[in-house]
Short mmCIF file of the C-alpha atoms (twelve columns), coordinates in Angstrom:
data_MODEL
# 
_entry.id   MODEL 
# 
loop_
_atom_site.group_PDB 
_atom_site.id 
_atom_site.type_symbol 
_atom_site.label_atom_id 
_atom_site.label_alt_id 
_atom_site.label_comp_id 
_atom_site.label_asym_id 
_atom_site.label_seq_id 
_atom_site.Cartn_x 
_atom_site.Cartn_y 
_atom_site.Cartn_z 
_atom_site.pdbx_PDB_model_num 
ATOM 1   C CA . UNK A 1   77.229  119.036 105.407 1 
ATOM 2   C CA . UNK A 2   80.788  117.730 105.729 1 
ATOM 3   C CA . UNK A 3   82.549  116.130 108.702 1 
ATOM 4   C CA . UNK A 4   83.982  119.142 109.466 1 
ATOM 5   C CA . UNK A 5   80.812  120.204 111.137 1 
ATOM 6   C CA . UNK A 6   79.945  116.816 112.610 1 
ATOM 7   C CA . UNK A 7   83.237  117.660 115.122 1 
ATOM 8   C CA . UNK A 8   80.772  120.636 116.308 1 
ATOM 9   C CA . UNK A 9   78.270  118.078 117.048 1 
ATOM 10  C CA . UNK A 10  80.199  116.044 118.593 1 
ATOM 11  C CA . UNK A 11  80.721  118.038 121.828 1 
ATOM 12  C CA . UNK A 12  77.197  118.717 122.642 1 
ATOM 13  C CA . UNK A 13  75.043  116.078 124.740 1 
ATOM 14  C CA . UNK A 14  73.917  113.512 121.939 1 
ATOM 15  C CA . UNK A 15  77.020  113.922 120.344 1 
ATOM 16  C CA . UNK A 16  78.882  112.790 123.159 1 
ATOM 17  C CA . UNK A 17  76.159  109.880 123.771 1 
ATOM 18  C CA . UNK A 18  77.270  108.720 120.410 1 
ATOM 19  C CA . UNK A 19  81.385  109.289 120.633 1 
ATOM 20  C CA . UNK A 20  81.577  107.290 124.074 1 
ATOM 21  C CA . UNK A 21  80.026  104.182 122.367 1 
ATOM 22  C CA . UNK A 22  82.185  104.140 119.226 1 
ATOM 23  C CA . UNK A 23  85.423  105.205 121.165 1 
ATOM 24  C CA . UNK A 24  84.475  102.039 123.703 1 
ATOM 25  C CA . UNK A 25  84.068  99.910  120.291 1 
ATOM 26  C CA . UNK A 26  87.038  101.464 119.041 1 
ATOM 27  C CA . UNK A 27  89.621  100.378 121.595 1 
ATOM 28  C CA . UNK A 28  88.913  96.948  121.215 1 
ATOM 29  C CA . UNK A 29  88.819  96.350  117.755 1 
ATOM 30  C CA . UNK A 30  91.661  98.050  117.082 1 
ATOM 31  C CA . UNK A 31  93.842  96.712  119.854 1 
ATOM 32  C CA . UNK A 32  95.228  93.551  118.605 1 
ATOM 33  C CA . UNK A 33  95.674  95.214  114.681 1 
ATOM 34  C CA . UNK A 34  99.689  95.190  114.617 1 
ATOM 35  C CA . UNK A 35  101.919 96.651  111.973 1 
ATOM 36  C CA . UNK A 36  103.922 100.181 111.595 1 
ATOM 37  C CA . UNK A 37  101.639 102.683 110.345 1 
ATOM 38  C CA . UNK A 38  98.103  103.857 110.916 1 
ATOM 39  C CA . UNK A 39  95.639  106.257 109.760 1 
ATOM 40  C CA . UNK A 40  92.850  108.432 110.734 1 
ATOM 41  C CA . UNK A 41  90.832  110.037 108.037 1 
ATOM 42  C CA . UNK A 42  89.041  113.182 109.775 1 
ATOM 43  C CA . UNK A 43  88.126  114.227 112.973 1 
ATOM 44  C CA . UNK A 44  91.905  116.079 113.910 1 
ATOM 45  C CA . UNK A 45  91.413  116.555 117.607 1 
ATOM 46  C CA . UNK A 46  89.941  113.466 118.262 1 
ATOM 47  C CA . UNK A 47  92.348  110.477 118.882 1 
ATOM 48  C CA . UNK A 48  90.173  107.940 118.446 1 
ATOM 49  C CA . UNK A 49  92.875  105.342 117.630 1 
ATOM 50  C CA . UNK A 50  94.459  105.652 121.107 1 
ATOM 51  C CA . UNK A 51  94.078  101.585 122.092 1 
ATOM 52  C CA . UNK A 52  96.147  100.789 118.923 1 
ATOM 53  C CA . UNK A 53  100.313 100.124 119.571 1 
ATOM 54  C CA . UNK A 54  101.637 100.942 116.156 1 
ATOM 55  C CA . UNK A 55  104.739 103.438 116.491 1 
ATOM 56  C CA . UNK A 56  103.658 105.273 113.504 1 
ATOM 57  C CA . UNK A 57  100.240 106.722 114.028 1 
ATOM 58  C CA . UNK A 58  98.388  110.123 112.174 1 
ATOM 59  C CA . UNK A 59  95.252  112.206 111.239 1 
ATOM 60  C CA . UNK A 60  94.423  112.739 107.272 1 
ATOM 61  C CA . UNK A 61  92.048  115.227 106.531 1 
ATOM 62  C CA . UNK A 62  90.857  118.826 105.094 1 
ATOM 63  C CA . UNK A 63  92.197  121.320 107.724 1 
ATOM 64  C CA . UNK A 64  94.939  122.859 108.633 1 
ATOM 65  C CA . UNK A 65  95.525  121.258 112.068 1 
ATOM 66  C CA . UNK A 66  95.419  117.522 110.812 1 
ATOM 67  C CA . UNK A 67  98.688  115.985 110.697 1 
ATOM 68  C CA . UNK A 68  98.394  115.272 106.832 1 
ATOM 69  C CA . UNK A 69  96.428  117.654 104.553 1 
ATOM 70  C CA . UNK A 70  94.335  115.651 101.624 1 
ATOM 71  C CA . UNK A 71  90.690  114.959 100.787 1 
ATOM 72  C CA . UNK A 72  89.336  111.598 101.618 1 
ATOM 73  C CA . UNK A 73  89.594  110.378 97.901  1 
ATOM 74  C CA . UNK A 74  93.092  110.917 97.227  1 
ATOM 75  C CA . UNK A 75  95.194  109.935 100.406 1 
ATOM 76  C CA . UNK A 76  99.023  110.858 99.856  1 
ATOM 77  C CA . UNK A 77  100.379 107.588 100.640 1 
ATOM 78  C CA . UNK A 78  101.907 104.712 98.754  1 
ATOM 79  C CA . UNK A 79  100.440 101.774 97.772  1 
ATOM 80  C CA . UNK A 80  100.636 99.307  100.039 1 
ATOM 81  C CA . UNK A 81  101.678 101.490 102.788 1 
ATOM 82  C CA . UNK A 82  99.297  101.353 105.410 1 
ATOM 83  C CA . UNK A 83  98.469  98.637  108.211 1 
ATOM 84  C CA . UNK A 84  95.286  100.338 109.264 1 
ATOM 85  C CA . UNK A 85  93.186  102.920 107.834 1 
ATOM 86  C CA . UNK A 86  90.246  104.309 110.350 1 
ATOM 87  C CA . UNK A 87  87.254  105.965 108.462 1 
ATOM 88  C CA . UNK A 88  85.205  107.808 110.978 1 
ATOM 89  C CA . UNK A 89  81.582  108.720 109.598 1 
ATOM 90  C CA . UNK A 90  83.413  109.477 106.005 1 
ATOM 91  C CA . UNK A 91  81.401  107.472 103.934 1 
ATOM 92  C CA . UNK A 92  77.772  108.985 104.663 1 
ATOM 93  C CA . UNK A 93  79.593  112.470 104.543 1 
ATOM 94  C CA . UNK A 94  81.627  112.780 101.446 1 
ATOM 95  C CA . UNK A 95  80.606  112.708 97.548  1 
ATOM 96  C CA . UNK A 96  82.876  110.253 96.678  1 
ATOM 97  C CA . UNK A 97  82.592  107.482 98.755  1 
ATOM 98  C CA . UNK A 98  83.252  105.122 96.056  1 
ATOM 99  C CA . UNK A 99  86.516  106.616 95.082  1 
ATOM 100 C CA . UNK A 100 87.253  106.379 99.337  1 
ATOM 101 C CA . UNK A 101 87.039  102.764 99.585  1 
ATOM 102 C CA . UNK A 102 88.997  102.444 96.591  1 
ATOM 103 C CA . UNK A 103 91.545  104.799 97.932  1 
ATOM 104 C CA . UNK A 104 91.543  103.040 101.494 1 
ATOM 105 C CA . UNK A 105 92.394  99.579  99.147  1 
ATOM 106 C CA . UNK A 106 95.062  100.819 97.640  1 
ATOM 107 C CA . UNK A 107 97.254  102.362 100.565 1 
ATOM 108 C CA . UNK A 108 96.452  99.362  102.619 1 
ATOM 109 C CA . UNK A 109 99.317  96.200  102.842 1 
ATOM 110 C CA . UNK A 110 97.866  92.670  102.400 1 
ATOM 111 C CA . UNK A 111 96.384  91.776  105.253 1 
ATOM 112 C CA . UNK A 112 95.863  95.303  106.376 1 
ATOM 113 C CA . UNK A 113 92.211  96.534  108.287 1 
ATOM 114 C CA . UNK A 114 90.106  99.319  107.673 1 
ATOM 115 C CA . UNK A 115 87.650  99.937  110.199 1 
ATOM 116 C CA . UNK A 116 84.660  101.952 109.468 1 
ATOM 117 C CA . UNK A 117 81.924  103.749 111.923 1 
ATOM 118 C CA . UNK A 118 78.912  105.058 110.795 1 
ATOM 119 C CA . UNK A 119 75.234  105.963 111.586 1 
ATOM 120 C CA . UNK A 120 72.577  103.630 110.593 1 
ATOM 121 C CA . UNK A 121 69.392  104.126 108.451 1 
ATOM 122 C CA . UNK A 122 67.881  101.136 109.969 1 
ATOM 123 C CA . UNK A 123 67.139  102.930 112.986 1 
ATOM 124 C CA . UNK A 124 65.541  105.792 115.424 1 
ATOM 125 C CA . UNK A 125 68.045  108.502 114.387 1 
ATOM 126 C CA . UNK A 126 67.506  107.070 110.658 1 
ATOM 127 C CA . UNK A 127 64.152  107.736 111.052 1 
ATOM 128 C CA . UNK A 128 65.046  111.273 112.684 1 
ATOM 129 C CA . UNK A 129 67.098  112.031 109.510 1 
ATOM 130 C CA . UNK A 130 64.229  111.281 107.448 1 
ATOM 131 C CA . UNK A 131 61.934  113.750 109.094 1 
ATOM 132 C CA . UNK A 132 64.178  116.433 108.944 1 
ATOM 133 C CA . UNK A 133 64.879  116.277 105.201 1 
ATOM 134 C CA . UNK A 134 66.128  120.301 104.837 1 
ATOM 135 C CA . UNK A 135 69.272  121.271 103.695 1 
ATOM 136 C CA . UNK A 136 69.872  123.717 106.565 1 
ATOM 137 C CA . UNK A 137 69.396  120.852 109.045 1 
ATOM 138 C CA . UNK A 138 71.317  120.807 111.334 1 
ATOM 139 C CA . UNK A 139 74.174  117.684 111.873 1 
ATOM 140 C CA . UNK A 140 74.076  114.969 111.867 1 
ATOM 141 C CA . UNK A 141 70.943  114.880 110.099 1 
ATOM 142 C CA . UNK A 142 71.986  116.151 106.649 1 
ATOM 143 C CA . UNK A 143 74.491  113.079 106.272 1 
ATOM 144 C CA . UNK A 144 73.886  110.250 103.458 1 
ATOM 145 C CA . UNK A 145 73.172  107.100 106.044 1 
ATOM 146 C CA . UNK A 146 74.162  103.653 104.437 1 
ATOM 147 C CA . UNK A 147 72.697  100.338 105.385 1 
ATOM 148 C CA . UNK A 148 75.779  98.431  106.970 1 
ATOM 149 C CA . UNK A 149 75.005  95.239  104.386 1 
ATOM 150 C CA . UNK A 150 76.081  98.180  101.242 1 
ATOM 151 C CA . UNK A 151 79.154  99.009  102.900 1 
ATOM 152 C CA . UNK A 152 79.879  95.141  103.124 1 
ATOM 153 C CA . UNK A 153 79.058  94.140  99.848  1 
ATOM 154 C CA . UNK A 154 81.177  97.294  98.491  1 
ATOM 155 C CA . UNK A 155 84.089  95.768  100.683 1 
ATOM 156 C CA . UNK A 156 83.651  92.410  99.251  1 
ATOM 157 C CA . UNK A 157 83.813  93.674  95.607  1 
ATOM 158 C CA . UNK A 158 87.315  95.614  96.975  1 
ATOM 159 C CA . UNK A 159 88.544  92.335  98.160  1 
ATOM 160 C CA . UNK A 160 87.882  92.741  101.499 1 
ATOM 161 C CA . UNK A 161 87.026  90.205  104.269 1 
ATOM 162 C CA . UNK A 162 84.480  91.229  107.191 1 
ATOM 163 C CA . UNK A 163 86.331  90.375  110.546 1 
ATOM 164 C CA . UNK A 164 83.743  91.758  112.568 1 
ATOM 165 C CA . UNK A 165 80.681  94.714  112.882 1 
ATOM 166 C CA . UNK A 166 78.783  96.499  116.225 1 
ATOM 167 C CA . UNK A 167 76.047  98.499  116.855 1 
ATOM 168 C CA . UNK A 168 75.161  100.256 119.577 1 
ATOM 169 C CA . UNK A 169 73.593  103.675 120.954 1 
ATOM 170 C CA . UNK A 170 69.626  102.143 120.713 1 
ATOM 171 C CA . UNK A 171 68.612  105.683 122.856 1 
ATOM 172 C CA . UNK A 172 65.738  108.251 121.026 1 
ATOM 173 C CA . UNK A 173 68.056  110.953 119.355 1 
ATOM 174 C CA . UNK A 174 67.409  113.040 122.545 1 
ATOM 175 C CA . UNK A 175 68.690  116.767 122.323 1 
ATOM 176 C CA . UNK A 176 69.233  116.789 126.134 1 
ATOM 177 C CA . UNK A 177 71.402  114.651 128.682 1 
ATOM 178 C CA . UNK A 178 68.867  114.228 131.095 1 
ATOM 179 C CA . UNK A 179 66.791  112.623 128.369 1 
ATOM 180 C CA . UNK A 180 69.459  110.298 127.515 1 
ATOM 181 C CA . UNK A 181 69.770  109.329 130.959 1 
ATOM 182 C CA . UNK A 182 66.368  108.472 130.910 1 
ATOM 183 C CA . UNK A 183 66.297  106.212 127.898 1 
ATOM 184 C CA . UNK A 184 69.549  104.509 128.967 1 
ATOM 185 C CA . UNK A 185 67.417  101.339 129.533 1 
ATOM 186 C CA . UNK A 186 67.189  100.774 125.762 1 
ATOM 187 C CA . UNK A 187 70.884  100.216 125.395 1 
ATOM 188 C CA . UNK A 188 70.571  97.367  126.931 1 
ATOM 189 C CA . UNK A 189 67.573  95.991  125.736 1 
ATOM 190 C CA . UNK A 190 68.593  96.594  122.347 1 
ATOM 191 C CA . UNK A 191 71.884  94.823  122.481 1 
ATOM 192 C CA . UNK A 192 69.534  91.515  123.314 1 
ATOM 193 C CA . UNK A 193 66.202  92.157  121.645 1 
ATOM 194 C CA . UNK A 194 67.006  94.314  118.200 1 
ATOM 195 C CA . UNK A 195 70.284  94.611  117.911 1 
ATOM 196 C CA . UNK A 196 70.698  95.220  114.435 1 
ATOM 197 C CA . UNK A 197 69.168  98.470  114.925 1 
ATOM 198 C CA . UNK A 198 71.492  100.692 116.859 1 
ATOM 199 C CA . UNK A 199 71.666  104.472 115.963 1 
ATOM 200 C CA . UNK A 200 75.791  103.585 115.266 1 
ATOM 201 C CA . UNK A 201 77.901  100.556 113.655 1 
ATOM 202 C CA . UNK A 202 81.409  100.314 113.517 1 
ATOM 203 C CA . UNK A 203 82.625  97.353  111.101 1 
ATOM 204 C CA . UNK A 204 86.248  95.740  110.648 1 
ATOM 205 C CA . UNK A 205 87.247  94.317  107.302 1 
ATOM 206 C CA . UNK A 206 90.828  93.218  105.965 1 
ATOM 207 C CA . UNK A 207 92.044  93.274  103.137 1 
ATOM 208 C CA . UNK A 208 92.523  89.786  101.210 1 
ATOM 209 C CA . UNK A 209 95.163  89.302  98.174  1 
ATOM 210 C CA . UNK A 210 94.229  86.163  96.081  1 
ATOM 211 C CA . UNK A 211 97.026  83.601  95.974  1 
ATOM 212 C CA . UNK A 212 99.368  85.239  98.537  1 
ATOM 213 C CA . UNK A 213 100.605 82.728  100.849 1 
ATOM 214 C CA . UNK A 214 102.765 83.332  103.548 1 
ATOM 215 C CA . UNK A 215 106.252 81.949  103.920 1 
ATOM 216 C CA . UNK A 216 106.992 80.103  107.446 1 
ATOM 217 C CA . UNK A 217 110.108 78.465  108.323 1 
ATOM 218 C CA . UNK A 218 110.131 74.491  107.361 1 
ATOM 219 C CA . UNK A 219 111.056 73.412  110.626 1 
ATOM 220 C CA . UNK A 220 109.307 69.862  110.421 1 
ATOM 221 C CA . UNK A 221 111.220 69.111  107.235 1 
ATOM 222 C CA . UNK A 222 114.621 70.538  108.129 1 
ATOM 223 C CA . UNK A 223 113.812 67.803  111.489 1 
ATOM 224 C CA . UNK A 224 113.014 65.082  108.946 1 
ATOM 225 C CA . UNK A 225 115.890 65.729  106.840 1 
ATOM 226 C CA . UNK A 226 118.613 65.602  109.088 1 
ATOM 227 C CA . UNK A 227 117.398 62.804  110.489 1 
ATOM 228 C CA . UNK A 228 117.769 61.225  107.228 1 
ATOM 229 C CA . UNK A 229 121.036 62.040  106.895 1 
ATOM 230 C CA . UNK A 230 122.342 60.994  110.191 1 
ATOM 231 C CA . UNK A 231 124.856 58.242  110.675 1 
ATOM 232 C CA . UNK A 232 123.125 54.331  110.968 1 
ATOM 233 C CA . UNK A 233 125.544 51.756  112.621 1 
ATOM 234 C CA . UNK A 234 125.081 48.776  111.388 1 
ATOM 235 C CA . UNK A 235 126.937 45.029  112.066 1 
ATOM 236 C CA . UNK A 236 128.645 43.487  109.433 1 
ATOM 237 C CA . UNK A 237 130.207 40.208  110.359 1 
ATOM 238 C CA . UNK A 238 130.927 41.227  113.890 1 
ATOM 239 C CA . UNK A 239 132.543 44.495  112.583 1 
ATOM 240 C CA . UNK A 240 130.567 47.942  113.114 1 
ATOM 241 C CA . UNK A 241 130.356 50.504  109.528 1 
ATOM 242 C CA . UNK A 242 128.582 53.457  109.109 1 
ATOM 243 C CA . UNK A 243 126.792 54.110  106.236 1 
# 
C-alpha cells in the first residue's frame, strides 16, 4: 500500500473520523511556524497546511496533480531551503523512511519544523492492523505503524528537538458513522485516562544546528558606550573644562 490509496480512505466515514482530528491538531501547531516556504509531502488535494501564513506554500509528491513531482526520499529542493516540511502518514507508508527523515534534514533551514502525523501501534486500530495481517487488506491496515518514541529517537539522532506531540481519535476503528457516533465518549475519556494511546499522533520537532548562535543588535552596550564617551564638566579652580 502507498499513500496514494490512503487519500481513498480518507473520504469514507473512519477516514474522515481520523482527518478532522489531525486537521484540528494541524492548525494549531502549525500556526505560529513563520518563515517563507513550506512543504507538504503527499496527500495533493488535501490542504492540510491551511492555518500556516507563509507566502510560499506547496504539495510534493508522486502524481501528476501535486504541485511538485518527486518521491518522498529525494525532495527537489536546496539545502537549507525549507522553513517547514509537513509529512502526512509518510513514514509508516514508504520503504525508505530512513532516507525521508534524512531528506526532510537536509532541505530544512536551522531552526526549521517538520511536523509529522501518523497512526499508532500502541493502540485499538494497532491492534486492528494486526488482525488483518493480508496483503490485500484493505487501507489503512497494510501500513508499517511506528511507535511515536522511534520516530523521536530517529529525530534526535538527525539533530532534531521535540517541540511538542498529540494523540487523539481513542474511538474502535468503526467502519460506520453511526458507530463512531456512538463511541464518541472515548475521545474524551482517553484524552484524561490513556492518552498515550490514541489511534493518531501528530509530533513537532525543529531542527537544531550545534554552535549557531544568533546575532541581536548590542543595544545595552552601544547605551553603555556612549555614555562613556559623553562630555563630564568638571570645576577646576572656579573655571568649568570638559574632559
Amino acid at each position: 500500500m502507498s499513500i496514494l490509496d490512503l487519500k481513498d480512505w480518507l473520504q469514507t466515514p473512519q477516514g474522515q473520523y481520523l482527518l478532522e482530528w489531525e486537521q484540528d491538531g494541524l492548525d494549531r501547531m502549525v500556526a505560529d511556524v513563520f518563515g517563507y516556504n513550506a512543504v507538504q509531502v503527499g496527500l495533493p488535494g488535501l490542504d492540510l497546511l491551511r492555518a500556516n501564513r507563509m507566502p510560499y506554500r506547496v504539495v510534493c509528491g508522486r502524481v501528476a496533480d501535486s504541485g511538485v513531482v518527486a518521491e518522498e526520499f529525494e525532495l527537489p529542493f536546496a539545502s537549507a531551503s525549507i522553513d517547514l516540511v509537513l509529512l502526512p502518514h509518510v513514514l509508516e507508508f514508504s520503504e525508505h523512511p530512513h532516507r525521508v527523515l534524512r531528506e526532510v534534514e537536509r532541505v530544512l533551514v536551522p531552526e526549521g519544523s517538520v511536523v509529522i502525523s501518523g497512526f499508532n501501534p500502541l493502540s485499538l486500530w494497532g491492534l486492528r492492523r494486526l488482525l488483518t495481517r493480508r496483503k490485500d487488506a484493505a487501507p489503512p491496515w497494510r501500513g508499517q505503524y511506528r511507535a511515536v518514541m522511534r520516530i523521536r529517537d530517529w529525530l534526535t539522532l538527525l539533530g532534531f528537538e521535540i517541540q511538542g506531540n498529540g494523540f487523539g481519535c481513542y474511538a474502535p476503528p468503526a467502519s460506520s458513522l453511526k458507530w463512531l457516533q456512538r463511541w464518541q465518549f472515548m475521545d474524551r475519556a482517553g484524552r484524561r485516562w490513556w492518552p498515550v494511546l490514541g489511534a493518531a499522533y501528530l509530533l513537532h520537532g525543529v531542527k537544531r544546528v550545534h554552535g549557531m548562535r544568533l546575532i541581536t543588535p548590542h543595544w545595552r552596550s552601544r547605551k553603555a558606550a556612549s555614555k562613556r564617551l559623553s562630555p563630564v564638566a568638571q570645576r577646576d579652580g572656579g573655571s568649568r573644562k570638559t574632559q
